[in-house]
C-alpha positions in Angstrom: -11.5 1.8 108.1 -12.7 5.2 109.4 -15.7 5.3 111.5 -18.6 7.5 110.9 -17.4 9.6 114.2 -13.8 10.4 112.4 -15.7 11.0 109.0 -18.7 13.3 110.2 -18.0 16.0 108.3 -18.4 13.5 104.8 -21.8 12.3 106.3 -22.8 16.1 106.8 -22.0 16.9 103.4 -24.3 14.3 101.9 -26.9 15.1 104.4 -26.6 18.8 103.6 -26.9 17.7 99.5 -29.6 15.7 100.3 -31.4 17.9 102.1 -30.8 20.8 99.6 -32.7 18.1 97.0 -35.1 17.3 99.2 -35.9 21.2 99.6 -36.0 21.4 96.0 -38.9 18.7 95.9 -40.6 19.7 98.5 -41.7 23.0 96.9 -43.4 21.5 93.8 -44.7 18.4 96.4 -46.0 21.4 99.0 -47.7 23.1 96.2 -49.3 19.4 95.0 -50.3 18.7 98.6 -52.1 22.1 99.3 -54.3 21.4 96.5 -54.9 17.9 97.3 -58.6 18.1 99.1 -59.1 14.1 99.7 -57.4 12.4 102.6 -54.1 11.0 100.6 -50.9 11.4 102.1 -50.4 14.8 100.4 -53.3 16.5 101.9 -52.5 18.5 104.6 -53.1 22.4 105.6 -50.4 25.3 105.4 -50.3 25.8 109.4 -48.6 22.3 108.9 -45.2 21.1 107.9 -44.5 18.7 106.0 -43.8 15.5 108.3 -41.6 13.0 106.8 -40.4 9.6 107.0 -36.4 9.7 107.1 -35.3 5.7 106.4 -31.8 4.7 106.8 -30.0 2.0 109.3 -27.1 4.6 110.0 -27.9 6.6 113.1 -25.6 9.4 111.7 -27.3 9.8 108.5 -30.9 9.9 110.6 -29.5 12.4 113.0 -27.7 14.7 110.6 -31.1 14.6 108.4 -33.3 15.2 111.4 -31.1 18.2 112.4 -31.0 20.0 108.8 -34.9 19.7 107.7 -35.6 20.0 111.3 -34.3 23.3 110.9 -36.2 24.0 107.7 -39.2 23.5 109.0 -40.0 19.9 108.6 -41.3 17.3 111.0 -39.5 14.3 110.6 -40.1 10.4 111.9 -37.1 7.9 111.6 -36.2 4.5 111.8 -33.2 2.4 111.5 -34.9 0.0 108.8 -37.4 -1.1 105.9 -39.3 -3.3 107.9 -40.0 -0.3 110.4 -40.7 2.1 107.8 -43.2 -0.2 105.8 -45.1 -1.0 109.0 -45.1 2.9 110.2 -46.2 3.6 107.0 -49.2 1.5 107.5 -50.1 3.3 110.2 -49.2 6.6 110.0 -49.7 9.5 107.8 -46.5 11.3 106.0 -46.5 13.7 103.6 -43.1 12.3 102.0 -40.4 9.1 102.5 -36.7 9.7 102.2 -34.8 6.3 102.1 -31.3 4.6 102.3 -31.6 1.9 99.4 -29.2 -0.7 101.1 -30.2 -1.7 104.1 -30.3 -5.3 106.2 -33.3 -7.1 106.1 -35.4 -4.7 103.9 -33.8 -2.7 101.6 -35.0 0.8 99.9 -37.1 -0.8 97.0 -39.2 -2.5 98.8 -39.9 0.4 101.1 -40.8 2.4 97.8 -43.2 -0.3 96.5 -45.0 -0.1 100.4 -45.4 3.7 99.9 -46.6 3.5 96.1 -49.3 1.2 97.1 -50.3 3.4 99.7 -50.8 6.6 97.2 -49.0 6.0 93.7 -48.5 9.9 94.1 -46.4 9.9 97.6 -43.3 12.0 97.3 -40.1 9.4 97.7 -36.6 10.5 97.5 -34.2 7.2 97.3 -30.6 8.0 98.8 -27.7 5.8 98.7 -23.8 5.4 98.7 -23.7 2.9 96.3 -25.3 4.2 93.0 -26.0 1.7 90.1 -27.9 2.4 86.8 -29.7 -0.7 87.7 -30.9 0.7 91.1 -31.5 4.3 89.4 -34.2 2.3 86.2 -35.8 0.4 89.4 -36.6 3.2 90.7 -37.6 5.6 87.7 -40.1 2.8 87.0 -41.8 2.9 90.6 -42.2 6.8 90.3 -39.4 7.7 93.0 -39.1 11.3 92.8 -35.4 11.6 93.5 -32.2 9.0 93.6 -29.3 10.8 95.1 
């Protein structure tokens, strides 16, 4: 098996292509959140970037994310899980969530569902190695903006 060290240049790859998405979204979500005026998620000014919630319980993925948007501009929060993002996110104020669907102990879904409930609007891009059409209906149905 090849560790994610020997195979960094695949995991920066799919970090780049996710990030190119996610840079895709973010213009039509940037536009939706200037003109938000209430205090939602999505509200925020234009001095401000976008701050978003990178989920995913490989390091490599989190730093390789972190690195890219970082240097687009984006502030960006990340933990290793779902139960850390669903508490964070009841705390803290993102403008968007980016997730790893498979994950121990809480996977993406239920990370979506936390986010939904917080603002049925909030910007949520679902990543994952392991694509299934199952995984992709579950997540058309909770609003998730993007499945990569």
């Amino acid at each position: 098996m090849v560790s994610a060290a020997e195979d960094r240049p695949a995991y920066r790859l799919r970090a780049r292509h996710i990030a190119g998405q996610w840079t895709h979204l973010a213009a039509g979500s940037q536009d939706a959140a200037m003109a938000t005026s209430d205090d939602s998620p999505q509200a925020r000014t234009s001095e401000t970037p976008m701050r978003i919630l990178v989920v995913d319980d490989e390091e490599i993925m989190r730093d390789l994310l972190t690195e890219i948007l970082t240097g687009e501009g984006y502030e960006l929060v990340t933990v290793p899980g779902g139960r850390e993002a669903i508490d964070l996110l009841a705390q803290e104020r993102f403008d968007a969530v980016i997730t790893d669907m498979l994950m121990p102990d809480v996977n993406g879904i239920e990370v979506v569902r936390a986010a939904k409930r917080i603002d049925p609007m909030y910007p949520v891009m679902a990543m994952t190695g392991y694509p299934s059409a199952v995984a992709a209906k579950d997540l058309r149905s909770l609003g998730v903006s993007s499945y990569i």
